[in-house]
C-alpha positions in Angstrom: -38.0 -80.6 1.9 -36.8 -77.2 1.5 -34.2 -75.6 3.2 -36.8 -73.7 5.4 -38.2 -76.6 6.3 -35.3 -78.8 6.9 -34.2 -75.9 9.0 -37.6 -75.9 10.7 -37.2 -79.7 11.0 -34.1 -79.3 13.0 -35.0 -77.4 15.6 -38.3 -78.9 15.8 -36.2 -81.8 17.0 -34.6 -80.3 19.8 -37.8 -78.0 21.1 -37.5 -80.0 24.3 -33.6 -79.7 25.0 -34.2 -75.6 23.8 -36.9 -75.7 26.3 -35.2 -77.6 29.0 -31.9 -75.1 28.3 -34.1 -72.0 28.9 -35.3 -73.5 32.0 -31.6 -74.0 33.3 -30.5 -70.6 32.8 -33.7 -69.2 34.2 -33.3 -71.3 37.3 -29.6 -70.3 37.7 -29.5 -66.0 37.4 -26.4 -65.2 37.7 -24.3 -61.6 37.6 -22.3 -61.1 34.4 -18.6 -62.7 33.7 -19.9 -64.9 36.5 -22.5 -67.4 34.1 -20.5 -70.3 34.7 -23.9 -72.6 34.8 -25.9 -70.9 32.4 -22.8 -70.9 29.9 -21.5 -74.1 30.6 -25.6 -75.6 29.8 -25.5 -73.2 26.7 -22.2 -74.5 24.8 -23.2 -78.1 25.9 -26.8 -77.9 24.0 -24.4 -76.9 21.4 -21.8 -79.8 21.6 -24.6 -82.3 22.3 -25.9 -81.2 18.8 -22.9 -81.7 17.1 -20.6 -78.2 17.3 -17.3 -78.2 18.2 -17.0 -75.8 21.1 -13.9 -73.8 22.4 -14.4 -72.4 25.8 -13.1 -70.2 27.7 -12.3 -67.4 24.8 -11.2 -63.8 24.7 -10.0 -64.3 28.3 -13.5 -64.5 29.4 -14.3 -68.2 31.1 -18.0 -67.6 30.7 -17.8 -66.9 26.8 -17.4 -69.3 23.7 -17.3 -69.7 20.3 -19.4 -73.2 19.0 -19.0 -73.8 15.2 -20.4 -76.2 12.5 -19.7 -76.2 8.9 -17.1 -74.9 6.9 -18.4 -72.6 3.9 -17.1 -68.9 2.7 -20.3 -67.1 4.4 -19.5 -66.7 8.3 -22.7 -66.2 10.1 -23.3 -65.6 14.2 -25.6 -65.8 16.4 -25.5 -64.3 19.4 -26.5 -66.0 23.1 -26.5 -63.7 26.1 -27.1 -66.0 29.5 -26.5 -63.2 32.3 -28.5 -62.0 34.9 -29.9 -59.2 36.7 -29.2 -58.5 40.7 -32.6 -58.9 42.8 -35.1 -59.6 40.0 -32.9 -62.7 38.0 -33.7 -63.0 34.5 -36.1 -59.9 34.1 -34.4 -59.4 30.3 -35.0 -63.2 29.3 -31.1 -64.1 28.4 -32.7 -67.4 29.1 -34.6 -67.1 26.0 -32.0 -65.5 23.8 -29.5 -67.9 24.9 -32.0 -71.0 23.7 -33.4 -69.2 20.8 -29.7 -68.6 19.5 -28.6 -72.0 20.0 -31.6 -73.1 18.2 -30.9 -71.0 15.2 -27.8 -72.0 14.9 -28.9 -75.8 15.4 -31.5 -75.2 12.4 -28.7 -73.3 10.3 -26.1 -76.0 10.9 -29.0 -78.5 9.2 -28.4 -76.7 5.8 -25.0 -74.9 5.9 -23.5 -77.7 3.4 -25.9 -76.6 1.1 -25.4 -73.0 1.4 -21.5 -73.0 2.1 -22.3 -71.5 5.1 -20.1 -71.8 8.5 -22.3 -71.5 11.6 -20.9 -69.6 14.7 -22.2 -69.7 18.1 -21.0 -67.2 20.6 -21.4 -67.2 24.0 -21.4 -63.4 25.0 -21.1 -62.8 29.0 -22.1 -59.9 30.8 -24.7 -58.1 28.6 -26.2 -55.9 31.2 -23.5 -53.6 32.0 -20.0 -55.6 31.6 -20.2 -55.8 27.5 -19.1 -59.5 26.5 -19.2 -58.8 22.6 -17.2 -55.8 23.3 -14.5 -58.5 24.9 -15.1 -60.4 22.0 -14.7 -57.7 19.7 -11.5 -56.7 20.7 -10.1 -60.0 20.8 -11.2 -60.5 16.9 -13.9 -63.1 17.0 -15.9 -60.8 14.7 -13.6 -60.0 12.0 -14.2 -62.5 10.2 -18.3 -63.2 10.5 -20.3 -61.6 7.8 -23.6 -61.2 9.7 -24.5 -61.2 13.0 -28.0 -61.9 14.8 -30.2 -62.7 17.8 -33.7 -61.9 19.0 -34.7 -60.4 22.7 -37.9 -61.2 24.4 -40.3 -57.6 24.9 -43.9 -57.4 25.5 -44.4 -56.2 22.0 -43.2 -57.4 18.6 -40.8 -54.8 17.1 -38.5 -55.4 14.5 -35.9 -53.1 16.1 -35.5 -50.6 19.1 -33.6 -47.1 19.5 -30.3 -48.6 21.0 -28.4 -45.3 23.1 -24.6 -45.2 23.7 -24.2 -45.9 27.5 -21.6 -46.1 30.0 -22.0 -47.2 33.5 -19.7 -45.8 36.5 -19.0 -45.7 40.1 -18.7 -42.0 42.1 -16.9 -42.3 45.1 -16.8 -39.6 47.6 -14.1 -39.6 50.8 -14.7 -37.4 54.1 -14.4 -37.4 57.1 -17.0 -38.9 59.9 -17.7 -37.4 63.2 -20.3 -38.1 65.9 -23.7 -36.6 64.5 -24.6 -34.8 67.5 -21.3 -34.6 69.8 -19.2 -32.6 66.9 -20.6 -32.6 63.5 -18.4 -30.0 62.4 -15.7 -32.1 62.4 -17.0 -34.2 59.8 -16.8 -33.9 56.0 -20.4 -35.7 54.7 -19.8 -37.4 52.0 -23.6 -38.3 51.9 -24.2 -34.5 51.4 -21.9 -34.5 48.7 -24.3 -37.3 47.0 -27.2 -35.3 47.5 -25.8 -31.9 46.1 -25.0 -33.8 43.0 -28.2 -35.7 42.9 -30.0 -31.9 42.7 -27.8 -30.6 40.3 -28.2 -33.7 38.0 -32.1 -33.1 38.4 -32.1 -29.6 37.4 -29.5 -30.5 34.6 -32.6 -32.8 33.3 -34.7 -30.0 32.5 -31.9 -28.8 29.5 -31.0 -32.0 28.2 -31.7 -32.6 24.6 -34.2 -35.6 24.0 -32.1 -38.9 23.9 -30.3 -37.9 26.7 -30.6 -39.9 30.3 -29.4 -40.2 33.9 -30.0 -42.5 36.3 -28.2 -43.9 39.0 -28.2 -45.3 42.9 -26.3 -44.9 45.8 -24.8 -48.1 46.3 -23.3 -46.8 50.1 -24.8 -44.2 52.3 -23.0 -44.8 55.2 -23.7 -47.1 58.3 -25.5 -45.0 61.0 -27.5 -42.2 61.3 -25.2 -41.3 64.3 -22.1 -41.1 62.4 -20.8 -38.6 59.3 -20.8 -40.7 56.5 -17.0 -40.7 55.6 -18.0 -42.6 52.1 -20.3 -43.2 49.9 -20.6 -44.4 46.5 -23.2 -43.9 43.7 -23.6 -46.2 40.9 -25.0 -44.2 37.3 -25.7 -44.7 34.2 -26.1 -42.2 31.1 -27.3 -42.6 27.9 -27.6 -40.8 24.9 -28.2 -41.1 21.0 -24.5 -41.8 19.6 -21.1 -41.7 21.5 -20.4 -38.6 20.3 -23.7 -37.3 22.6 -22.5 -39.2 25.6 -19.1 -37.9 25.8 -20.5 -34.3 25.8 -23.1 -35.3 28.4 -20.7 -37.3 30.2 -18.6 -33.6 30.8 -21.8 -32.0 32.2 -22.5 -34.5 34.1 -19.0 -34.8 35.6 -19.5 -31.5 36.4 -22.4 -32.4 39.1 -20.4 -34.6 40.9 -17.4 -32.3 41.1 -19.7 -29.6 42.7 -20.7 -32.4 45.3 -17.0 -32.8 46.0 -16.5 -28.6 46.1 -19.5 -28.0 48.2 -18.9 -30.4 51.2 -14.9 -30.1 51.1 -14.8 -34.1 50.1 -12.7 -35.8 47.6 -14.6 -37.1 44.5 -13.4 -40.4 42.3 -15.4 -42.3 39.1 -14.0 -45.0 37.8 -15.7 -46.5 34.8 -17.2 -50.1 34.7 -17.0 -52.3 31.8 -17.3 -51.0 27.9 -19.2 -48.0 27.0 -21.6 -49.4 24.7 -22.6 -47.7 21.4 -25.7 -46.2 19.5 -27.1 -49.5 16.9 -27.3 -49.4 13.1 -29.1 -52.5 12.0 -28.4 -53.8 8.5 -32.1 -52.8 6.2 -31.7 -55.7 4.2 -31.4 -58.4 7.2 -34.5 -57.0 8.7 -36.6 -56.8 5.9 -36.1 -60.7 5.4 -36.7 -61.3 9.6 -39.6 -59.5 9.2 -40.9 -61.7 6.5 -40.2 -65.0 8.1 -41.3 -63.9 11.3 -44.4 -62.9 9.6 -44.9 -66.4 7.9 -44.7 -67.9 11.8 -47.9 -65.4 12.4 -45.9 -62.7 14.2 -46.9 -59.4 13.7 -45.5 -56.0 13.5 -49.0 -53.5 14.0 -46.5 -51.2 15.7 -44.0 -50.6 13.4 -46.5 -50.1 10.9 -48.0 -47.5 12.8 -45.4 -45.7 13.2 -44.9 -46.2 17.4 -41.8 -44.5 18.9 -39.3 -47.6 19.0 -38.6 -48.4 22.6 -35.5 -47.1 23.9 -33.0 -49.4 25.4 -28.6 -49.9 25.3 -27.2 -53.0 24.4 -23.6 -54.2 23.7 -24.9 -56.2 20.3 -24.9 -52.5 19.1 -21.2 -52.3 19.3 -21.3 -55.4 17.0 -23.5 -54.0 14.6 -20.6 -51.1 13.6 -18.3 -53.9 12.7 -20.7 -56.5 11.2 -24.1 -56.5 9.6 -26.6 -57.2 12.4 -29.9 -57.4 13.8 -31.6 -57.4 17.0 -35.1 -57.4 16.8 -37.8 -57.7 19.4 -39.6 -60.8 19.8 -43.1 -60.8 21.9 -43.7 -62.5 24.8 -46.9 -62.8 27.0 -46.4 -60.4 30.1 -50.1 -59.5 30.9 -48.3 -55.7 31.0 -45.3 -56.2 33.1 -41.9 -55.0 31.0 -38.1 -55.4 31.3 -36.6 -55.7 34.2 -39.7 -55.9 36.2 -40.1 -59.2 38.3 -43.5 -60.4 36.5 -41.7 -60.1 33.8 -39.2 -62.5 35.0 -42.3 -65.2 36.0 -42.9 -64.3 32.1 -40.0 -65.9 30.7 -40.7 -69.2 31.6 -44.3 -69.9 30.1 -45.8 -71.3 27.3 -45.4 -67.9 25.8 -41.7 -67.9 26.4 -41.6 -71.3 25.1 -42.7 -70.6 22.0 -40.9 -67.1 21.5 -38.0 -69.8 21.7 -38.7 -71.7 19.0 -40.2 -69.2 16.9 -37.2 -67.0 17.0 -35.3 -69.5 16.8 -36.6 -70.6 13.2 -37.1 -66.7 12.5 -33.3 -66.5 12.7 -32.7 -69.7 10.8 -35.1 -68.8 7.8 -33.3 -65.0 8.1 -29.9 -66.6 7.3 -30.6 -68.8 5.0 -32.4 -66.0 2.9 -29.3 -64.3 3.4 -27.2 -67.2 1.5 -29.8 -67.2 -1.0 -30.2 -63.8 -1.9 -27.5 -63.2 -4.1 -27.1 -59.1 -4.0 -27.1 -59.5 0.2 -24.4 -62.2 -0.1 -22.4 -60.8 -2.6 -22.2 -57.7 -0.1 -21.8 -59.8 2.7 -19.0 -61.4 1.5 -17.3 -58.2 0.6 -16.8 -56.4 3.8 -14.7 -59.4 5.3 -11.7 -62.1 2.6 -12.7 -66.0 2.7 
């Protein structure tokens, strides 16, 4: 057989125990850094095929690094395994996390041949916290060549527009008072929400494209009848590079501080987690996914076309300024539900899914090995980071 196929062959093998792992994690959402089922199921699919696992890395205990083999090229793959709060897994970490593992089952088949070295890594906390960000600055990427893994979309897109984003609590202090007895004694804090809520909104109308907001108010006090004393709102903004977002992080800043001047309350933000950066995916990588995922009858109509990429923000984008990477979008079944939505949740664990699992899995396999195999890529590769 050829390498494709022994590849192929390999994860063919373990469909049921990729399957069965996707199930696991989709049964057990759970909030990021706190994956403790879903990572502990991940790195022992990996150990029950034959990697040697060390858990517990970069000071996170949800993350891990799973190896086999022992050759000059260093390729990862990427599983993701957290959740989101209310709607579970509504981003299908379930399937990354099986499709990587099944990659790096099928790559493991033929790394003797390739002198390759296989890397799993278990990366907590994708949706908001930043787990390869962790891993990042704890060096479990300096020395990996390439990096990979697929997400589940409702369309097939070899790659999306990945924005900077950072993620932050606003905190606002008053003082409460009886709503009706002596409101003027009071300092609303909910009012100071609300002022910057309407300057953020007329902001919108002057931000450049690329540029987002959005946010919630995780507290808004606890009765009508009482001055909120406290409240805190929970945003998000986005924009095309870090350069983009520090700029609209000053504006928006702004906002909240005339919330804080306009009701006499104190303001705080405190940032949460990594800021996560704009993506550059490696041209060369891609064009060999696309062919592979092309020879398993995926289809990329879209891209062809010309269709404005979907926009999303994603921590593997901070990975992909330190290592060759790709993160393409693998289709799923969703009879029109998207991300984050809870049909698309029930969509994550159907035949459809299934397959996305095993498909990517062998899209990612076939990608690597091409990798090895194509000389120039290698050669380049191999360059960036000393045996």
């Amino acid at each position: 057989m050829s390498l494709h196929e022994r590849a192929d062959a390999a994860i063919e093998a373990r469909r049921q125990d990729l399957v069965s792992l996707s199930r696991t994690v989709h049964a057990n959402p759970e909030m990021g850094y706190e994956e403790f089922i879903s990572s502990a199921a991940t790195s022992a699919a990996a150990e029950a095929a034959g990697f040697t696992v060390e858990r517990g890395i970069a000071n996170r205990p949800t993350a891990f690094r799973a190896t086999a083999g022992s050759g000059s090229l260093r390729i990862a793959l990427c599983a993701e395994f957290d959740a989101l709060p209310d709607v579970g897994h509504a981003c299908g970490h379930n399937i990354i996390a099986a499709s990587s593992v099944g990659a790096a089952i099928g790559l493991a088949a033929v790394a003797d041949d390739l002198d390759l070295e296989v890397i799993l890594l278990g990366t907590p906390s994708e949706e908001g916290g930043g787990g390869k960000i962790d891993l990042i600055n704890a060096g479990y990427f300096d020395d990996v060549h390439a990096a990979m893994m697929i997400h589940p979309w409702p369309t097939e897109r070899l790659e999306a527009t990945c924005l900077a984003v950072d993620h932050f609590d606003v905190t606002y202090t008053g003082k409460d008072a009886h709503a009706s007895a002596a409101p003027w004694e009071g300092r609303n804090a909910l009012d100071a929400v609300t002022v910057a809520n309407v300057a953020i909104a007329l902001l919108r109308q002057q931000l450049p494209p690329g540029d987002q907001i959005h946010g919630i108010i995780a507290e808004g006090g606890s009765a009508a009848n009482i001055i909120p004393a406290r409240t805190v709102a929970r945003f998000m903004c986005r924009s095309v590079t870090a350069e983009r977002l520090a700029a609209l992080r000053t504006r928006v800043n702004a906002c909240f501080t005339a919330g804080a001047l306009a009701t006499g309350c104190e303001v705080t933000i405190e940032d949460l987690g990594h800021q996560f950066s704009h993506m550059v995916s490696d041209r060369d990588l891609l064009a060999h996914y696309r062919r592979e995922a092309e020879s398993l009858g995926r289809r990329f109509d879209l891209d062809d076309e010309g269709a404005p990429l979907p926009t999303i923000s994603t921590d593997m984008a901070n990975v992909s300024l330190v290592v060759p990477s790709i993160h393409p979008l693998l289709r799923i079944e969703t009879h029109g539900a998207v991300n984050h939505q809870p049909e698309f949740t029930a969509a994550c664990i159907t035949p459809s899914a299934d397959t996305a699992i095993v498909d990517g899995a062998r899209a990612l396999a076939r990608t690597a090995i091409d990798a090895a195999t194509d000389e120039p890529l290698r050669a380049r590769l191999l360059a960036r980071v000393s045996s």
